[in-house]
N, C-alpha and C positions, 0 to 999 in steps of 0.2 A: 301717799302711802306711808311716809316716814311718821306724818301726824299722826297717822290712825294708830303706827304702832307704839308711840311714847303713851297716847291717850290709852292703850289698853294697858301697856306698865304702870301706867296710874291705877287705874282704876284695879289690878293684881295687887299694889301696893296698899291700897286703903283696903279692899276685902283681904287682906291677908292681917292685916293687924299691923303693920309700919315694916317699913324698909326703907332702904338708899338707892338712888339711883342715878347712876355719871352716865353723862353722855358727852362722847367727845373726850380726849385727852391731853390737848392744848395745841402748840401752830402747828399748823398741817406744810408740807411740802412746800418749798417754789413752785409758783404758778411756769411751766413748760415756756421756752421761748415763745412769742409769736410768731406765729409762721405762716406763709401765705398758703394758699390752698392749693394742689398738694405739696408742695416749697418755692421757695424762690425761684430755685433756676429754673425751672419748668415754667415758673407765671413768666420768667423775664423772656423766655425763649418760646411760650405763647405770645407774648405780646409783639416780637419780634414776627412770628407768622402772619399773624394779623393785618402789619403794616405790609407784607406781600398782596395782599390781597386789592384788586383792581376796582371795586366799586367802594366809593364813601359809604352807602346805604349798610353793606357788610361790616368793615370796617366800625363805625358806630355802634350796630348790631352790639359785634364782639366786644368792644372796648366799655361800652355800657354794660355787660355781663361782668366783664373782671372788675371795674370799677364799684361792681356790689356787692362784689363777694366779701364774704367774711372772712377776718383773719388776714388780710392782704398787708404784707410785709411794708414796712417805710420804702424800702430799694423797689418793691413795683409799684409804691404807689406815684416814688418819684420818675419812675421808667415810664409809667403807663402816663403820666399829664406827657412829659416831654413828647412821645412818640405820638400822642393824639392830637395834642397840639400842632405838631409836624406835620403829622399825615393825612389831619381831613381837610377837606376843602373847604367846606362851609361854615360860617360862624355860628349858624345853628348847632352845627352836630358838636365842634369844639366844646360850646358852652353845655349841651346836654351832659357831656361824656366828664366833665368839670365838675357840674352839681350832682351828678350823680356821688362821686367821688368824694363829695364834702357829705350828702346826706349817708352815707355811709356810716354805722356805728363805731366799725373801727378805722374811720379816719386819722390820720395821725399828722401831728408837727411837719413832721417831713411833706408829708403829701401838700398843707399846706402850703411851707416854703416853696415847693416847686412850683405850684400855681402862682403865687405871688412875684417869683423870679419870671416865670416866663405870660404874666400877664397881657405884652406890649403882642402876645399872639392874636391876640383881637382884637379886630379894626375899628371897633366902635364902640363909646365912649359908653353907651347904654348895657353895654356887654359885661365891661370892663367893672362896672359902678352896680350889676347884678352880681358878679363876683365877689366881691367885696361885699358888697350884703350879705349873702349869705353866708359868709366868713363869718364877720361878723356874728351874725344870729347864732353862727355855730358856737361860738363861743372859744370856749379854752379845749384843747386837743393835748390830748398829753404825746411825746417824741416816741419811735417805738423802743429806746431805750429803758424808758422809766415804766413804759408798760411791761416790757420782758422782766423788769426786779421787781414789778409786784408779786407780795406774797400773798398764798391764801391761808385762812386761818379756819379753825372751828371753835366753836361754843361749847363751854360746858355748862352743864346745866345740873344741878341736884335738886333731889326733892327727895322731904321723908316726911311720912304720916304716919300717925301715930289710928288706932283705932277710935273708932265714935270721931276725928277728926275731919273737917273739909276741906279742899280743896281750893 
């Protein structure tokens, strides 16, 4: 919708005989801290419920859900490896509820480091050497410090047309 309405100020601007036209009026706002879905305390004190929970099958379930949400703060993303890691049973579900958590877009530094700290939670070498792969692949993860001080900016943009002139 935004296109369609610069493209009509254009085209007002050439049938009118020339104008100016600004879009935008230089940086916009700080980008709002990160915050997990619907904040912290609530993901940390979800994730804490979670781990009452008596079946792995559940448990997983859950942990694979917060582990994909967007917006998930550094502190749950280091709360959620620590307590998944603790609390399932199987080296399957560990590793699912892990890579879910790297395929993540807003994965972060921190979340990182905690998987890297508490790697020796899984028992096998094939596990361990999958994690790190996909680390790896993931590349660079910014900390959620440096994410919370990005700013957003906007674009200006002018344009003048004079008549008989194009575009």
């Amino acid at each position: 919708m935004k296109g369609y309405t610069v493209f009509v100020l254009l085209c007002v601007c050439v049938l009118s005989g020339g104008c100016s036209v600004t879009i935008g009026t230089g940086p916009g706002p700080d980008r709002p801290p990160r915050r997990s879905y619907p904040d912290a305390d609530v993901t940390l004190s979800e994730i804490d419920a979670v781990s009452q929970l008596s079946f792995d099958s559940g448990k997983l379930a859950a942990y694979q859900d917060i582990a994909a949400r967007p917006h998930l703060s550094a502190a749950a993303q280091v709360y959620l490896v620590q307590r998944a890691l603790d609390e399932l049973s199987f080296e399957s579900s560990r590793l699912s509820v892990v890579q879910t958590l790297i395929k993540n877009p807003d994965f972060l530094a921190e979340g990182k480091q905690a998987i890297l700290d508490n790697l020796d939670a899984f028992s096998f070498d094939s596990s361990k050497q999958s994690v790190l792969t996909s680390l790896n692949r993931r590349g660079y993860v910014p900390s959620g410090r440096q994410a919370r001080d990005m700013i957003q900016t906007e674009t200006t943009v002018e344009v003048e047309a004079g008549y008989g002139q194009t575009l």
